[in-house]
C-alpha positions, 0 to 999 in steps of 0.5 A, spaced: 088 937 510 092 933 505 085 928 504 080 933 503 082 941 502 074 943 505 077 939 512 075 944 517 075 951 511 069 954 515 075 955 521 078 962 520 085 962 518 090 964 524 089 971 524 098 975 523 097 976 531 097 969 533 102 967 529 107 972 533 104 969 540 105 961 538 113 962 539 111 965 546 106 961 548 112 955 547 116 959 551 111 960 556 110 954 557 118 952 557 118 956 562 112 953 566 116 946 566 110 943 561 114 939 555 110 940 548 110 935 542 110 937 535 111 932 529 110 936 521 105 932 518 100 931 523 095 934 527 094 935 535 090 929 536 094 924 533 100 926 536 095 925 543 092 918 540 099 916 539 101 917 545 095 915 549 096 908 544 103 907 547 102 908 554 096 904 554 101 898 553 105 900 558 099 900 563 099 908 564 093 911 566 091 917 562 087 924 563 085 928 556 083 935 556 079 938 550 073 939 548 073 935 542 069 930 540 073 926 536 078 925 542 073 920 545 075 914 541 081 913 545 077 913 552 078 906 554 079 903 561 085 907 562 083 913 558 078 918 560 077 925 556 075 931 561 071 936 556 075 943 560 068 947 557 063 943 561 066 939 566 064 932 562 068 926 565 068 920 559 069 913 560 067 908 556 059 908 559 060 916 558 061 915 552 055 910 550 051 914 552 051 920 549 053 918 542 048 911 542 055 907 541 062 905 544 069 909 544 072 904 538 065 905 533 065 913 534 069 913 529 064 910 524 059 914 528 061 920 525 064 919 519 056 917 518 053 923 520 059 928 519 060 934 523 059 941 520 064 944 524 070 941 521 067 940 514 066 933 515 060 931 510 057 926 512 052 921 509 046 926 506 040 924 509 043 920 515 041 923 522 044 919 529 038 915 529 039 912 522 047 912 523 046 907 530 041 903 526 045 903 519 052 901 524 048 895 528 046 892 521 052 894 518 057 894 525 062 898 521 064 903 516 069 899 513 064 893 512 058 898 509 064 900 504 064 893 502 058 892 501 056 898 497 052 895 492 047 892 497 048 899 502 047 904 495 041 900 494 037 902 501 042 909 500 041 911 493 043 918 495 049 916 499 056 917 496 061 912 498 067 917 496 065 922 501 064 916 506 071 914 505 073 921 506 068 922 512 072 916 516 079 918 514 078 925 517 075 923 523 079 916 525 085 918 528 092 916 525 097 913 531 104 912 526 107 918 528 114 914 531 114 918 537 119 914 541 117 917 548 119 915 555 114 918 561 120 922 563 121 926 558 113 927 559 113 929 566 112 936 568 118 939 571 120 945 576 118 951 573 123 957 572 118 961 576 122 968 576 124 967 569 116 966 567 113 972 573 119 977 568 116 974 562 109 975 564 111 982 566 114 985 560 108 981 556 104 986 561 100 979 563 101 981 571 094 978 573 097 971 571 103 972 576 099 969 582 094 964 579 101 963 576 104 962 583 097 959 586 098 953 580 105 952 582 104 951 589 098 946 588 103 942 583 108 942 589 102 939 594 100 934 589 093 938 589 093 941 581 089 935 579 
């Protein structure tokens, strides 16, 4: 939100009763046993981006749960992205397939063809055909901006700041000098009286045995 104040605009503000539920939901989680990360400054996918970077290097496999396209940069041959909403499972070929291009140029991809969403604007006038066609030319965005005069030409509507900023809201950042080891990642035993009293007292009592259900299946080695 720092680059372009319009950056995801058309999402609601965080409605009064949400900011109130965030501290519980950490606690919740505490409780669970599930670590959380937060760094000021950054957003959620950089700090998982950060963190996929890291571990990759030390030959971890790692499994990302969201429906977020912008995620899908970081599947590799040790990442893969689950889209919890749909089931979708995205490896590299995955990937190529539905977008036309592989995880390490989607972020070319969109910045070319934006994202209504989250205000992303995009090139005006390039659609998903005309973005694999401008990339298999060009192969990259960084390389179009170096050659604008020539791009502006077959582009005289296109904008180059609105595609600089397209691609430095899309691209996910990975500097945020997390220092983690995988211990301090691990799911750990949960304090499950501690969360049962605390679901009751937030009258959340049909969570408790889908809470023991998740527990005993975490226990066996069956959750994932």
């Amino acid at each position: 939100e720092k680059i372009y104040t319009q950056y995801k605009k058309q999402r609601p503000k965080a409605p009064d009763p949400l900011k109130v539920q965030i501290p519980v939901i950490k606690e919740l989680l505490k409780l669970s046993g599930i670590p959380t990360l937060e760094k000021p400054g950054y957003e959620a996918d950089d700090i998982i981006a950060g963190i996929s970077q890291e571990f990759q290097k030390k030959d971890f496999y790692i499994k990302i749960y969201t429906p977020d396209k912008d995620l899908l940069q970081l599947v590799s041959q040790r990442v893969i992205v689950v889209n919890p909403m749909t089931g979708e499972v995205f490896t590299p070929k995955k990937v190529e397939e539905k977008f036309g291009v592989p995880p390490e140029k989607l972020a070319d991809y969109l910045a070319l063809v934006g994202d209504k969403v989250d205000n992303i604007p995009g090139l005006k006038g390039v659609g998903k055909k005309t973005a694999l066609s401008i990339l298999k030319t060009y192969g990259s965005v960084e390389e179009i901006l170096k050659r604008w005069e020539e791009f502006s030409r077959k582009f005289p509507r296109a904008s180059k700041e609105e595609l600089e900023m397209s691609y430095k809201l899309v691209k996910l950042y990975t500097d945020a000098e997390l220092k983690l080891t995988h211990q301090e990642l691990q799911i750990r035993e949960p304090d499950l009286p501690a969360l049962k009293e605390k679901l009751r007292e937030l009258e959340m009592k049909s969570l408790i045995t889908e809470a023991e259900r998740v527990f005993k299946a975490q226990k066996q080695g069956s959750l994932f």
